[in-house]
N, C-alpha and C positions, 0 to 999 in steps of 0.2 A: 653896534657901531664902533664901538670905543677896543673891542676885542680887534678888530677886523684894522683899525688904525696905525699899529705899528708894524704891519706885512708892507704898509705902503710908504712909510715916512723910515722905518731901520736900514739900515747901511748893508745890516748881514745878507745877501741875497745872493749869495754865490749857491745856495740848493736850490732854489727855484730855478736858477738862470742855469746850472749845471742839468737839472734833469734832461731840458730835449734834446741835448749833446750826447747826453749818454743815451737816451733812448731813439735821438739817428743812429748813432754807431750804432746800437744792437740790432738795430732795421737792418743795417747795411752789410754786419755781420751775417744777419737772416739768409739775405738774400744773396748775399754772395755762395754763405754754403750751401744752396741748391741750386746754386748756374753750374759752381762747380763740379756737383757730383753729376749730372746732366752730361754737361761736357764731356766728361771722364769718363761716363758709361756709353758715350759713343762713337769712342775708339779701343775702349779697352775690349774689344773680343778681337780685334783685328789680329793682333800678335797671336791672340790664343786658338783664330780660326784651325790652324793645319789638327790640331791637340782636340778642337772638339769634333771636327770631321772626323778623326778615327775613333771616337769614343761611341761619336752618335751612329758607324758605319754609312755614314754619307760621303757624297763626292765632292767634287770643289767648286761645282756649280751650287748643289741644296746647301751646302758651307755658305756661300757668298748671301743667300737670302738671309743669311742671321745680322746681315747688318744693310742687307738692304731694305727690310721689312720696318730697320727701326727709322732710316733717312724717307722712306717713301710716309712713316705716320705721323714723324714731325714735318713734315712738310706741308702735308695736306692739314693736320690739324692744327699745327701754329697759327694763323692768320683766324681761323676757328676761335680759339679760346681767346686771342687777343681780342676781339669783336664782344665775344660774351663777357670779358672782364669790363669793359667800357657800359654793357647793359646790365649784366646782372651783379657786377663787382667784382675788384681785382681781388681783395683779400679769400673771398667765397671760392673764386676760381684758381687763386694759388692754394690753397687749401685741396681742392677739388683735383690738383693738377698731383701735386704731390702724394695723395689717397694714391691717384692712377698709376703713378710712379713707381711705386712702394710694391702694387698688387703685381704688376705687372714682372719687380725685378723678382720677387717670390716663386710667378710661374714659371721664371727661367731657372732658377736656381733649384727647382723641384722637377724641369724638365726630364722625362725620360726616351725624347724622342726629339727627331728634328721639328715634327709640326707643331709641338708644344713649344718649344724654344722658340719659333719662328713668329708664334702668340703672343708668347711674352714678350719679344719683341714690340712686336705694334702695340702691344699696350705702354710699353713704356716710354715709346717716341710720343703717344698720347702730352705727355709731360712738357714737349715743346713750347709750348706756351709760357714755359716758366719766364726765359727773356725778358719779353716783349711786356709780360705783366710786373716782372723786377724793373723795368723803366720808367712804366705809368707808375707804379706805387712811390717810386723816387721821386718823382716828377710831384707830386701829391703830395709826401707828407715832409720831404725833408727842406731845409732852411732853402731858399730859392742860390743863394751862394753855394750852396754844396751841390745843387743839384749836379752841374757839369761832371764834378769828380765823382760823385760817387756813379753817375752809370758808366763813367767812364772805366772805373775799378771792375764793375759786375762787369761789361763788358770783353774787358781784358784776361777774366777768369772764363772764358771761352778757349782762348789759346793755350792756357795754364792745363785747365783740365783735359785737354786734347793730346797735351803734352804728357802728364801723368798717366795717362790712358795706355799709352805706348811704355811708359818707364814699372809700372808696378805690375804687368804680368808673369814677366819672369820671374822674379822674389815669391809670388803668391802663387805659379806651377810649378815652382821648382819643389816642394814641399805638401803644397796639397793639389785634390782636382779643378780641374776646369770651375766647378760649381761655385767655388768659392770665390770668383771673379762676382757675384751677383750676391751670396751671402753675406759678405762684408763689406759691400756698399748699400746694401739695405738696412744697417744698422744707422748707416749714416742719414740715409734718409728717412727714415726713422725719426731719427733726432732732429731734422731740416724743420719734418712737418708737427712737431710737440713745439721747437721755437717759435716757427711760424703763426702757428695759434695763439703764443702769448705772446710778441712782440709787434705783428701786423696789425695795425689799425684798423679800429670794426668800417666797415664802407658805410659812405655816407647815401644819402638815397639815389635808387636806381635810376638809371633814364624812363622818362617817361614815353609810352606813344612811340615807342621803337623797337625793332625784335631782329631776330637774327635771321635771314632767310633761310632755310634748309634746301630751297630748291638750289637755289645760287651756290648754296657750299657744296653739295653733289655735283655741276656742273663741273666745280674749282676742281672737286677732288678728283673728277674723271680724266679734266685732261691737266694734270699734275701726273697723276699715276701713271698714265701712259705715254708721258714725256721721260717722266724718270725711270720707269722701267726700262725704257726703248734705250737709252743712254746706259743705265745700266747692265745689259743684257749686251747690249753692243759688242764686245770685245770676245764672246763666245759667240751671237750671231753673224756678226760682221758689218759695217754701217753701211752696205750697198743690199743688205739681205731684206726680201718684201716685207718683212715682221716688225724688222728695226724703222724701216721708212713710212709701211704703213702704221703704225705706234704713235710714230711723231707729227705724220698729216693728224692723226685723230685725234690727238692730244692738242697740237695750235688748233685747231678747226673749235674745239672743245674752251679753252680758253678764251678766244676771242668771241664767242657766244656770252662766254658768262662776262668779258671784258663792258661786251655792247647792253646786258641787260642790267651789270650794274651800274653804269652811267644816268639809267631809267627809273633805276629803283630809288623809291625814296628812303629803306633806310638799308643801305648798302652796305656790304657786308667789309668792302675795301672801297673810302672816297676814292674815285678815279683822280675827282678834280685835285685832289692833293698829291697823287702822284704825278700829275707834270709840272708841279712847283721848282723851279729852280733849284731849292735845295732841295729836293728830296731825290726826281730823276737821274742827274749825278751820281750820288752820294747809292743807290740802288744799282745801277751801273757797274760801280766802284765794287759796290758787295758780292756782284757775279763773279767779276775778275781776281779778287784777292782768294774767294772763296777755293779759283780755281788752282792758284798758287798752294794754299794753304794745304788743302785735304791731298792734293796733289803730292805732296812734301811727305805725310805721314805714309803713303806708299811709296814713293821713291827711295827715300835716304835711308828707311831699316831695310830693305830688297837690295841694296845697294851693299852697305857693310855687312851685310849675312854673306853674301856671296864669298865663295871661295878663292884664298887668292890664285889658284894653280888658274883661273880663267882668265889672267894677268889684269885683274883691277879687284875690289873687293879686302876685306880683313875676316873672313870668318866669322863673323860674329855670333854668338850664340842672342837669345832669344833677349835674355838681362840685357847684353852688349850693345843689343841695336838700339835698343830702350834708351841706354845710355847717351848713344850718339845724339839722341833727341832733345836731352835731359835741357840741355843748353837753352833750347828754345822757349821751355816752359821757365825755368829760369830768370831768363832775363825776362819775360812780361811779370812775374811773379816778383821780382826788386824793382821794377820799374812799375809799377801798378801805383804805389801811393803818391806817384810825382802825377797823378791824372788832373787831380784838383789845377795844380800849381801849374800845369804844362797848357790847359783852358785858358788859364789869366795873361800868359806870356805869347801862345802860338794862337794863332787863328785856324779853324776847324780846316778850311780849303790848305792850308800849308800844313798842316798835320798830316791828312791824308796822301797831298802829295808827297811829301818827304817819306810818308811809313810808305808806300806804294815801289817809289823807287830805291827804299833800302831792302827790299825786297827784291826786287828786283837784279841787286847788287849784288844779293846772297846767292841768287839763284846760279845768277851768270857767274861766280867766283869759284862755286862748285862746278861746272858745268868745264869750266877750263883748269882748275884744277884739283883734281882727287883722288892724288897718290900716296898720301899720308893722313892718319888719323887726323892730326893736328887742324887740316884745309879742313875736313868735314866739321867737327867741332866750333873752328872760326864760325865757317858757313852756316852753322845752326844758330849761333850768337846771334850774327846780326840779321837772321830771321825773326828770333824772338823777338827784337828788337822794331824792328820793318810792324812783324805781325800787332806788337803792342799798339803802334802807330796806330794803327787803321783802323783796329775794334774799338779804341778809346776815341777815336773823330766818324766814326759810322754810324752809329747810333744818335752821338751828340747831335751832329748835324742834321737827323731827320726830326729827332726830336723840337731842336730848334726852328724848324721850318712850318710845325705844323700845330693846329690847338692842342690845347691840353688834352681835351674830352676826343681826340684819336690817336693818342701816343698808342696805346696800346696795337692797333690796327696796322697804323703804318712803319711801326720799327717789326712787328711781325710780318709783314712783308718784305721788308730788307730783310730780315734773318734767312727765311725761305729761298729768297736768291740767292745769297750765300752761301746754305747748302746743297742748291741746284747748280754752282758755278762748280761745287767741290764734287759731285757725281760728276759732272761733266771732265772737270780734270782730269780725275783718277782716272776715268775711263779712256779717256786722250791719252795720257801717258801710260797705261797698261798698252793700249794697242801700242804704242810705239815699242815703248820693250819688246814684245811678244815679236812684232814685225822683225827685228833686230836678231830674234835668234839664230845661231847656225851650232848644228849636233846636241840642239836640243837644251841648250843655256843662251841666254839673253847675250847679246853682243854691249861691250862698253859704249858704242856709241847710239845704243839705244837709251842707256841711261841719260847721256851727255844730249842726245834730241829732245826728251822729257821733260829736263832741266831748261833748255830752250824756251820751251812751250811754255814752262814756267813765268820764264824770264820775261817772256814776250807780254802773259796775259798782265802782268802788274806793268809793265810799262804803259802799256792801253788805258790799265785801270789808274794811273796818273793823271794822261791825257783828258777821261771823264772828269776827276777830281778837280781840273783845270775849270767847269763849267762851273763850278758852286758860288756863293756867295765871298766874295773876299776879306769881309770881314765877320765875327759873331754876333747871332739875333741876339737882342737883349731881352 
């Protein structure tokens, strides 16, 4: 008794009260380095697609599956592991997520062939999950004050590593192969999943009396896949071609079965009923259309300064250069990430979203009218990163706050997923446009300056949604 009596009457209590500060940071630290390297490993073959086509003797079509193999398996299994982390435990399922990560970037970095590569692919969009299970674990363990910012930081390191993605392939082909785009981010994950084991808190007990349906997630994943293939595929089939339209009949048709069976089911793999909540339909809406801004952005702007200037628009850029031009974007979410906390307390999530929406939009439409000198490109990437920070720090928050604890993981994995189905869909709108534009076989400027549009338009719309949300934050 008399031992135990001055821990509670002493004055000295700065260790006790200092450790879960320091053991959120290192939570937060966790998880933030494996959104990152996530992010980053899903842009970074983009730059280096033309370099692994000729290495692997493929065309630009088998090229294209290397990263559409990895959007079509975070897609379909994001919503997947967020589900299983609410049933069988987040930490077990980040754990399990990061294994998958790890094996996956190994068989690409040991690929000798396009079918292996295209393996390792889908196994490492497997990894999707990480998100969606970095927001419940937040949600869970850290001080209910912090929570805001810190998913707002994990969240923001979506942009960042999208942006690094595009900026480190040059430095890392200039010097060595292809391969080592996937050997030196395995090391890092690597280390993701050694932290995560000793920082992530053991789960507490499972749910009881609920499971995951397998038939429902095959349904998801059927018409996903042939939504996003058919979107995908589009710009070499054509979107009036029977493959592309019948894709997309089979794919809704496929969706709205599994929409109507999970409604029935009693333990559903995504609450329906939580997706018409006020804040959450918006705020998913919101996700399609930035999504389409965003991914849309990483094709347009390096396509754009690579081009040659004799086609009177364009700077040459080499493969480093275009990287650079981007560099901005990642950037500013990357010094703007720790104002996330502080920027919860002052702005309200509905005025977050619409302000980051419309400065997106601003970026869009500023390139679009003018981009005759480095300098406009460079602005215009700024206040992207700036727009994009906006939106991923109030997108997650907002579903988050709308819904119980016990399905953050399910229904922020579902915003994610739209997210990256807004950004197939972009990129695909705006390749056809380019492609439409060409004359003697190069892209016309005003196919860039239509894309940029297209841009501009979708985040004005994705404002308009944002307009629907709660006006002020759930407490």
């Amino acid at each position: 008794m008399s031992s135990s009596l001055p821990l509670l009457t002493s004055p000295a209590t700065p260790a006790p009260a200092e450790a879960p500060r320091v053991r959120a940071n290192a939570l937060l630290a966790v998880l933030a380095l494996a959104g990152t390297v996530f992010a980053m490993m899903q842009a970074l073959v983009i730059p280096a697609l033309p370099r692994i086509q000729a290495s692997l003797g493929t065309n630009a079509d088998g090229a294209a599956w290397i990263s559409t193999a990895y959007l079509l398996s975070a897609s379909i299994l994001t919503p997947v592991i967020g589900r299983l982390g609410e049933v069988a435990g987040k930490r077990r399922m980040m754990l399990a997520s990061l294994a998958t990560f790890a094996a996956g970037t190994l068989v690409c970095a040991v690929a000798g062939n396009l079918a292996e590569l295209v393996a390792g692919r889908v196994i490492q969009g497997a990894a999707g999950g990480i998100y969606p299970l970095a927001f419940a674990i937040i949600r869970d363990r850290l001080p209910r004050e912090r929570v805001p910012g810190g998913i707002g930081l994990v969240s923001s390191l979506l942009g960042i590593g999208g942006g690094l993605g595009l900026v480190l392939p040059g430095p890392i082909m200039t010097r060595l192969s292809y391969q080592w785009l996937f050997w030196l981010p395995l090391v890092v994950i690597a280390a993701a999943f050694v932290l995560a084991a000793r920082y992530i808190p053991a789960d507490g007990p499972a749910e009881t009396g609920t499971r995951v349906s397998w038939r429902s997630s095959l349904l998801m994943a059927a018409g996903l896949s042939a939504v996003l293939i058919a979107v995908s595929e589009s710009a070499t089939w054509g979107w009036g071609n029977i493959r592309t339209l019948g894709l997309l009949a089979l794919g809704a048709s496929a969706l709205v079965a599994w929409g109507r069976g999970e409604t029935r089911s009693s333990s559903p793999l995504v609450d329906m009923s939580l997706m018409r909540l006020r804040g959450v339909w918006p705020a998913n809406a919101a996700a399609l259309l930035i999504g389409m801004g965003m991914y849309a952005s990483f094709l347009i702007i390096p396509e754009f300064v690579q081009a040659p200037a004799r086609l009177g628009y364009g700077f040459g850029a080499s493969v480093t250069g275009a990287g650079l031009f981007m560099f901005p974007t990642a950037a500013a979410q990357l010094l703007l990430g720790p104002a996330s906390a502080m920027l919860h307390r002052r702005v309200s999530l509905r005025a977050q979203l619409i302000l980051g929406q419309l400065t997106c939009a601003a970026g869009f439409g500023s390139l679009a009218l003018r981009h005759d000198a480095p300098w406009q490109v460079y602005a215009a990437t700024s206040v992207l990163g700036i727009g994009f920070w906006l939106c991923l720090v109030a997108l997650p928050n907002q579903v988050v706050s709308a819904v119980p604890a016990a399905r953050t993981g399910s229904a922020t994995a579902v915003n994610t997923v739209l997210r990256n189905a807004g950004g197939a869909l972009g990129s695909q709108l705006a390749a056809a446009i380019i492609v439409s534009s060409a004359r003697a076989g190069a892209p016309a400027a005003s196919g860039y300056t239509g894309a940029l549009i297209l841009c501009a338009t979708a985040t004005c719309a994705g404002a308009f949604f944002a307009c629907a949300t709660p006006r002020k934050n759930r407490r």
